[in-house]
C-alpha positions as CSV (number, residue, x, y, z in Angstrom):
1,X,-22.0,9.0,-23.1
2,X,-25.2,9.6,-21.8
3,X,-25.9,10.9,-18.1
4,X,-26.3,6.8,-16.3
5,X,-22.9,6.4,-17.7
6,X,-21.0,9.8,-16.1
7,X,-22.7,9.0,-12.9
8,X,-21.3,5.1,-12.9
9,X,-17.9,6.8,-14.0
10,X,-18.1,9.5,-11.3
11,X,-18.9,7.0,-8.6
12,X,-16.4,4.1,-9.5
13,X,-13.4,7.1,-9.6
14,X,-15.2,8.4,-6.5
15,X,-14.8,4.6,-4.9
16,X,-11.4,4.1,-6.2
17,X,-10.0,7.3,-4.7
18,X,-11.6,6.3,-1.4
19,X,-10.0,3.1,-1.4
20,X,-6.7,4.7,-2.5
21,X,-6.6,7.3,0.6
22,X,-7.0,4.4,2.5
23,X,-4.4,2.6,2.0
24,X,-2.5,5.3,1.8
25,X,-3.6,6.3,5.5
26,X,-2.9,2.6,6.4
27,X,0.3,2.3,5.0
28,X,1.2,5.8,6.8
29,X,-0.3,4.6,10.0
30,X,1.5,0.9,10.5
31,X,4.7,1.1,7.8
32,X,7.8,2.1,9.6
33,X,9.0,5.9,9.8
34,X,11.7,5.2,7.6
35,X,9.5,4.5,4.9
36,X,7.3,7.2,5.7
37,X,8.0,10.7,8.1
38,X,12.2,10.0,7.5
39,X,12.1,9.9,3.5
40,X,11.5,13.7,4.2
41,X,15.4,14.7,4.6
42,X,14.7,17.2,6.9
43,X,13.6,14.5,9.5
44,X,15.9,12.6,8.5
45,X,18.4,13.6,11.6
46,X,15.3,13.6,14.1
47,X,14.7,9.8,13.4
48,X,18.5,9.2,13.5
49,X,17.9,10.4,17.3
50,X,14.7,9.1,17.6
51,X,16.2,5.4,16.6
52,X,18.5,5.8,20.3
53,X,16.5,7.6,22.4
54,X,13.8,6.2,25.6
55,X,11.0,6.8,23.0
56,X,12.1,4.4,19.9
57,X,9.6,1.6,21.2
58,X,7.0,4.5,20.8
59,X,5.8,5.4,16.8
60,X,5.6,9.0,15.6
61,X,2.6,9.4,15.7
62,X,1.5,8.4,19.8
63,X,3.2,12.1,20.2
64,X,2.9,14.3,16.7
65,X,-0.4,12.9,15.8
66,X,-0.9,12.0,12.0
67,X,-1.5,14.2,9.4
68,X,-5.2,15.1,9.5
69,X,-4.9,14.6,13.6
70,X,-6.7,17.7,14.0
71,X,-8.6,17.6,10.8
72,X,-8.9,20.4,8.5
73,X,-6.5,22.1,10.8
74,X,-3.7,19.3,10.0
75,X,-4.4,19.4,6.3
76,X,-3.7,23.5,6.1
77,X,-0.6,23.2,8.1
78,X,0.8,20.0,6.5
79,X,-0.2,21.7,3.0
80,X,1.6,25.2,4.6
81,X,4.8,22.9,5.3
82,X,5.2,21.4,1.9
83,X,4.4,24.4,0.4
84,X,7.2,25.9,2.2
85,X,9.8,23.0,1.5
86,X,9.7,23.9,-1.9
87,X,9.6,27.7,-2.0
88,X,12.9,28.2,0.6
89,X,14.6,25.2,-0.1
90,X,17.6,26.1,1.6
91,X,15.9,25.8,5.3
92,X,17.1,22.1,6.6
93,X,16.1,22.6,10.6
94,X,12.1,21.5,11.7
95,X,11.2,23.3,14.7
96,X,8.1,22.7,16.1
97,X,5.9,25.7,16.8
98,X,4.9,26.6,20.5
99,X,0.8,25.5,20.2
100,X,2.3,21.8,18.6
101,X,4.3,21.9,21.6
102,X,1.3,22.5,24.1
103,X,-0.2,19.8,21.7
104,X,2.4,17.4,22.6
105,X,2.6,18.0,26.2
106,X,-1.1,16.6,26.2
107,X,0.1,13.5,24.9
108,X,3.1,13.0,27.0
109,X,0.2,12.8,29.8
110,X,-1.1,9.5,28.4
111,X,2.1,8.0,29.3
112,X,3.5,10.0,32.3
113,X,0.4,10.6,34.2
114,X,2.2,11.2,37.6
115,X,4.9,13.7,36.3
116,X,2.3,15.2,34.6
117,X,0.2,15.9,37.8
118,X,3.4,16.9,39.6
119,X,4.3,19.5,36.8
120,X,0.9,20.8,37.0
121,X,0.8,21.5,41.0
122,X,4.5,22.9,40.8
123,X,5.8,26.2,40.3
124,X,6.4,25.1,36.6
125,X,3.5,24.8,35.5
126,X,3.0,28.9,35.1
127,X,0.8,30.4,32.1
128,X,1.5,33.5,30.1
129,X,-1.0,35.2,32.0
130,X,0.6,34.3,35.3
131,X,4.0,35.9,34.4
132,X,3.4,38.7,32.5
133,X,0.0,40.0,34.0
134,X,1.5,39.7,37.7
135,X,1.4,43.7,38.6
136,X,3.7,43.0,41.5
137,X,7.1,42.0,38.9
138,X,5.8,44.0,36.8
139,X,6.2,47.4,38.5
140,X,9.0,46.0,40.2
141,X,11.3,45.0,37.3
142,X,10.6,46.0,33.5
143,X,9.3,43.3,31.4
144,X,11.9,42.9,28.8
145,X,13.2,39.9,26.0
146,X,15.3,38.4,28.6
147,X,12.3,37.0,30.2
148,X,12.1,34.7,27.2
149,X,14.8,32.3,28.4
150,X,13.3,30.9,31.0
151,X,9.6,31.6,30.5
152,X,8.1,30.9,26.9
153,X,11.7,29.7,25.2
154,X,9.2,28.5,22.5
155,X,7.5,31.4,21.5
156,X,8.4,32.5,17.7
157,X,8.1,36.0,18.0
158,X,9.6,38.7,20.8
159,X,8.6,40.2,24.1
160,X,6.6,43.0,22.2
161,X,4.3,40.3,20.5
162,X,3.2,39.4,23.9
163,X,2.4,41.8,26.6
164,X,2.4,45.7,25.9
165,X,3.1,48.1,27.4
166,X,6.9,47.6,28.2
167,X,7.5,49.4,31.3
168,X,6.6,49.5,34.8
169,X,3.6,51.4,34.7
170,X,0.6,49.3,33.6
171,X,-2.3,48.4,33.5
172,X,-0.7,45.5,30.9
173,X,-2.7,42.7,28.9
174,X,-1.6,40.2,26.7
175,X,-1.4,41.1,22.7
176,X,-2.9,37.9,22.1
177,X,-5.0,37.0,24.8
178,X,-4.9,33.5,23.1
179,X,-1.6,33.0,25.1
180,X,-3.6,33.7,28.7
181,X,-3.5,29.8,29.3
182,X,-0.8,28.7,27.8
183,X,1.9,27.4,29.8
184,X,5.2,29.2,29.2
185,X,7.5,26.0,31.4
186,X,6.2,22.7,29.6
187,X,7.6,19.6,29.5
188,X,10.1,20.1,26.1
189,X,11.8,22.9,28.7
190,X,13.9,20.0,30.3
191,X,13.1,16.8,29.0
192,X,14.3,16.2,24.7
193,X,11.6,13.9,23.5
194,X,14.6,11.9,21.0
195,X,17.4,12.3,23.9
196,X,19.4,9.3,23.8
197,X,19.1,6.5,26.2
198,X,17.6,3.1,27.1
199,X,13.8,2.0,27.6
200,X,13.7,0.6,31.3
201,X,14.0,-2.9,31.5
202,X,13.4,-5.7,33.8
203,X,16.1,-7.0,36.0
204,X,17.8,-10.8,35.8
205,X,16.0,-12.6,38.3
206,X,18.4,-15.4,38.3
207,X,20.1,-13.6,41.0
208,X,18.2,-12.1,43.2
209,X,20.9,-10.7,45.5
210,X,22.7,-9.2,42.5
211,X,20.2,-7.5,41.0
212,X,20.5,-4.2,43.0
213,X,24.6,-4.4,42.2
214,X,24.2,-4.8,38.5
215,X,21.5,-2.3,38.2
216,X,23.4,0.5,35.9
217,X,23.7,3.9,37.8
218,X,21.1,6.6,36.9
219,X,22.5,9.2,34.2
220,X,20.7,12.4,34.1
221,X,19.2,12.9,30.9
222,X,17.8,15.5,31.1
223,X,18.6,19.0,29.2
224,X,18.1,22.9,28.9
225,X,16.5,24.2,25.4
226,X,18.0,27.2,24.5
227,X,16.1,29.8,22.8
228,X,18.9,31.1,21.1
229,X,20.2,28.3,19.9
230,X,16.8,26.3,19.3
231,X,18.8,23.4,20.7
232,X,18.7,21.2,24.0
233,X,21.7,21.4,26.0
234,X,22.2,17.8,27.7
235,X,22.5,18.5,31.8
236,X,26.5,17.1,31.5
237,X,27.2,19.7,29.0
238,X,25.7,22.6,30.7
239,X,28.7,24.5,32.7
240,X,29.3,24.3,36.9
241,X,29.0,27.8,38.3
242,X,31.4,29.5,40.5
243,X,29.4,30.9,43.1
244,X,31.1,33.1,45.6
245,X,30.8,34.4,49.4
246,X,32.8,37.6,49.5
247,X,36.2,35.9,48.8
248,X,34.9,32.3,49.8
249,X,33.9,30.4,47.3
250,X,30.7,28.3,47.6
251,X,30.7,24.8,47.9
252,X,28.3,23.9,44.9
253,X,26.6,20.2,45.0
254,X,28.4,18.2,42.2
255,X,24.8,17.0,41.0
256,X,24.7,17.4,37.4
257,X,20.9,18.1,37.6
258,X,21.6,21.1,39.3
259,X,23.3,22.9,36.3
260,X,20.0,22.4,34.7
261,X,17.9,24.6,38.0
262,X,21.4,27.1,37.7
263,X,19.9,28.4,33.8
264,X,17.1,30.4,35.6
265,X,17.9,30.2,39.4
266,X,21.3,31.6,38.7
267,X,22.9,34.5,40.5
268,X,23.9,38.0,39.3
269,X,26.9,38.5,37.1
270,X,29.2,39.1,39.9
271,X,28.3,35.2,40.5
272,X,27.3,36.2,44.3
273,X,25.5,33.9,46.7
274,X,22.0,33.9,47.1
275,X,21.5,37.7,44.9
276,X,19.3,37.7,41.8
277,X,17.0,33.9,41.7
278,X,20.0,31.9,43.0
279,X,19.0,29.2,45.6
280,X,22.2,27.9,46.4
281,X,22.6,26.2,49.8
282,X,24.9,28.0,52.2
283,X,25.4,27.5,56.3
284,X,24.1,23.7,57.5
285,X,23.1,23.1,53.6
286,X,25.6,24.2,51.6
287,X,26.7,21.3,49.1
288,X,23.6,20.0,49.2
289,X,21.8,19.4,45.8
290,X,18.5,21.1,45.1
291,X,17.4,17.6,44.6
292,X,17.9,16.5,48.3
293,X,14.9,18.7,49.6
294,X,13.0,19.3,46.1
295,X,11.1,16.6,44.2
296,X,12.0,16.1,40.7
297,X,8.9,17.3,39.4
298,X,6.6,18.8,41.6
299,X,9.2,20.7,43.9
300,X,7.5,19.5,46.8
301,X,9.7,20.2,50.0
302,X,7.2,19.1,52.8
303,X,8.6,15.6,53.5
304,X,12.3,16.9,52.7
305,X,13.7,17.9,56.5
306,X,12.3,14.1,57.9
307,X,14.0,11.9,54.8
308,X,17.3,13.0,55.9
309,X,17.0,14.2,60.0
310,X,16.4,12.1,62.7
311,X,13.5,13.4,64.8
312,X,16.0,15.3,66.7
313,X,18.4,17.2,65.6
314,X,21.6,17.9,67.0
315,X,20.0,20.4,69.4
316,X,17.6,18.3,71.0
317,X,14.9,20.0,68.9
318,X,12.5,18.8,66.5
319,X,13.9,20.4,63.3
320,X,10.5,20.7,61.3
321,X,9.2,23.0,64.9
322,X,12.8,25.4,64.2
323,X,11.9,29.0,63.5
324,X,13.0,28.1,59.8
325,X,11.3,29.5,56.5
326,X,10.6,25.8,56.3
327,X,8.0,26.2,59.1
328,X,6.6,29.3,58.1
329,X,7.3,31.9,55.1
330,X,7.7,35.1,57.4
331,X,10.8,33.7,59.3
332,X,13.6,35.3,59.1
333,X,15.7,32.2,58.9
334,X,15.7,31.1,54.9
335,X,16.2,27.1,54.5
336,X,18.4,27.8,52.0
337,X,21.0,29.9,53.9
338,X,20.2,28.7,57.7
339,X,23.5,28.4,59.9
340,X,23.7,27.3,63.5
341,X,24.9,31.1,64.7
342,X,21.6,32.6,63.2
343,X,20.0,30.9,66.3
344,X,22.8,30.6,68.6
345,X,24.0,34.5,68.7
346,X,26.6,33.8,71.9
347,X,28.3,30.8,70.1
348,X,27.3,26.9,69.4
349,X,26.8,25.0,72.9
350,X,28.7,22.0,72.8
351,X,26.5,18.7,72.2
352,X,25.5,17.1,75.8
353,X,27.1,13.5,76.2
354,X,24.3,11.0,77.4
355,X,24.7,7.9,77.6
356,X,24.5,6.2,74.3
357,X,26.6,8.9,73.0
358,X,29.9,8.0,75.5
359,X,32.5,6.4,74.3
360,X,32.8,3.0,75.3
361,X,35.7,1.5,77.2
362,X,37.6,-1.3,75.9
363,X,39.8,-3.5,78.5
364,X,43.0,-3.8,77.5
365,X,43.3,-7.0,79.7
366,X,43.9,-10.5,78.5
């Protein structure tokens, strides 16, 4: 075959394999995941969840990317994976790893813009860097694997594999000062991507009047991952605490979001009121859900005393002007804990009548 002929050969097998890979990427990018990411068995139960979750409209790919998504990066870890399925068989769970997770985070922003710029100016939004750099804690309480749980749940490796030294004399730094900026609360930390439930939909405007009584009620769907368990929790299965006041026990808001806030901002073992990070209301709050004063995502509290006081309280007084931790941080009065006799020392003063607040007569007469 003379040299014309190899490089015809060479560049029709060159063509064809082009045109193979894609159709092959085609196929991948528009045929349905059951005929593509699902025929792997180990996703098998993810698409089973996926197919009843609030994402089904949405395909794979919008939040894992496709397979050479991040080019030669993709095709090393996608080779890594297979080569893995077939040298420890036995392993049936996919986990993502934490920098896919930080990947996909990114792309939940495309859809939920708003929560995403709530997350970001809330307490949540915390780096590696943040937590286990802050020299404050840090010579306060030992850094130790516990810290895990609630801050970097995702991280494959232990507390030693990310901040050295372990005890409260510093200086400390990060063992892989990749981690400086990455976030260690994201989005996967409350929210399961194939957690079951319905897209929203539009109402029946064939009855306008109605449409506000047929509306389902709101379920909270949201849930705790575990790092143990390398599992989401759903918010109704997560347990109520007993929280307790000396030998009272605390009236706890029956909002099932709140068993979700009680997995880090939980009291000591002795389950006692307001010791360790527990927030729980007591004195004109208690029983109130975290969720009355705290937006969902952002935490903002600012607009939180005027959605549910009139201008004046009780007292007479604007409540937002009360010498509240609410007003300023160096009060001694916590919102959280705040009862009437922290101000009134002598006793409560009974309410003035005025006028509008009499009771009105009624004639008995015919």
């Amino acid at each position: 075959m003379s040299m014309s002929k190899w490089k015809k050969t060479i560049l029709v097998v060159v063509i064809i394999a082009g045109f193979a890979l894609a159709g092959s990427a085609t196929f991948w990018r528009y045929a349905g995941p059951s005929q593509t990411c699902s025929s792997c068995h180990e996703i098998r139960p993810a698409q089973d969840l996926w197919e009843e979750s609030y994402h089904r409209q949405v395909p794979c790919e919008e939040c894992h990317g496709t397979a050479v998504n991040n080019g030669l990066h993709s095709l090393w870890e996608n080779s890594r994976r297979l080569v893995g399925h077939f040298s420890a068989p036995e392993s049936e769970q996919m986990a993502l790893k934490e920098e896919q997770i930080a990947e996909i985070i990114a792309r939940c922003r495309s859809c939920h813009e708003r929560e995403y710029a709530d997350w970001l100016a809330s307490g949540h939004s915390m780096s590696y860097s943040d937590v286990f750099l802050n020299v404050k804690h840090n010579s306060t309480e030992e850094v130790n694997a516990d810290c895990l749980r609630c801050h970097g749940m995702f991280f494959e490796g232990g507390i030693q594999d990310i901040v050295q030294p372990l005890s409260i004399k510093g200086p400390w730094k990060l063992v892989n000062p990749a981690l400086a900026s990455r976030h260690v609360i994201p989005c996967l930390t409350c929210h399961e991507i194939h957690l079951k439930g319905n897209p929203a939909a539009r109402p029946d405007y064939s009855d306008p009047k109605a449409i506000s009584y047929k509306r389902p009620l709101p379920v909270p769907r949201s849930g705790f991952y575990d790092r143990q368990e390398k599992t989401h929790f759903e918010t109704s299965l997560l347990p109520a605490p007993v929280i307790v006041e000396g030998e009272r026990r605390v009236m706890v808001s029956p909002d099932p979001r709140q068993r979700l806030c009680y997995q880090c901002h939980a009291p000591n073992a002795d389950h006692v009121v307001g010791s360790s990070d527990d927030r729980t209301p007591l004195g004109v709050h208690e029983g109130l859900s975290c969720f009355a004063c705290h937006e969902l995502h952002s935490q903002e509290t600012r607009k939180s005393c005027s959605d549910c006081h009139p201008r004046l309280s009780n007292c007479g007084l604007d409540v937002e002007k009360m010498d509240t931790s609410y007003r300023s941080r160096e009060s001694v009065h916590n919102i959280h804990t705040v009862a009437c006799k922290d101000c009134h020392v002598k006793g409560v003063p009974r309410k003035k009548q005025t006028a509008t607040s009499r009771p009105v007569q009624v004639s008995s007469a015919p």
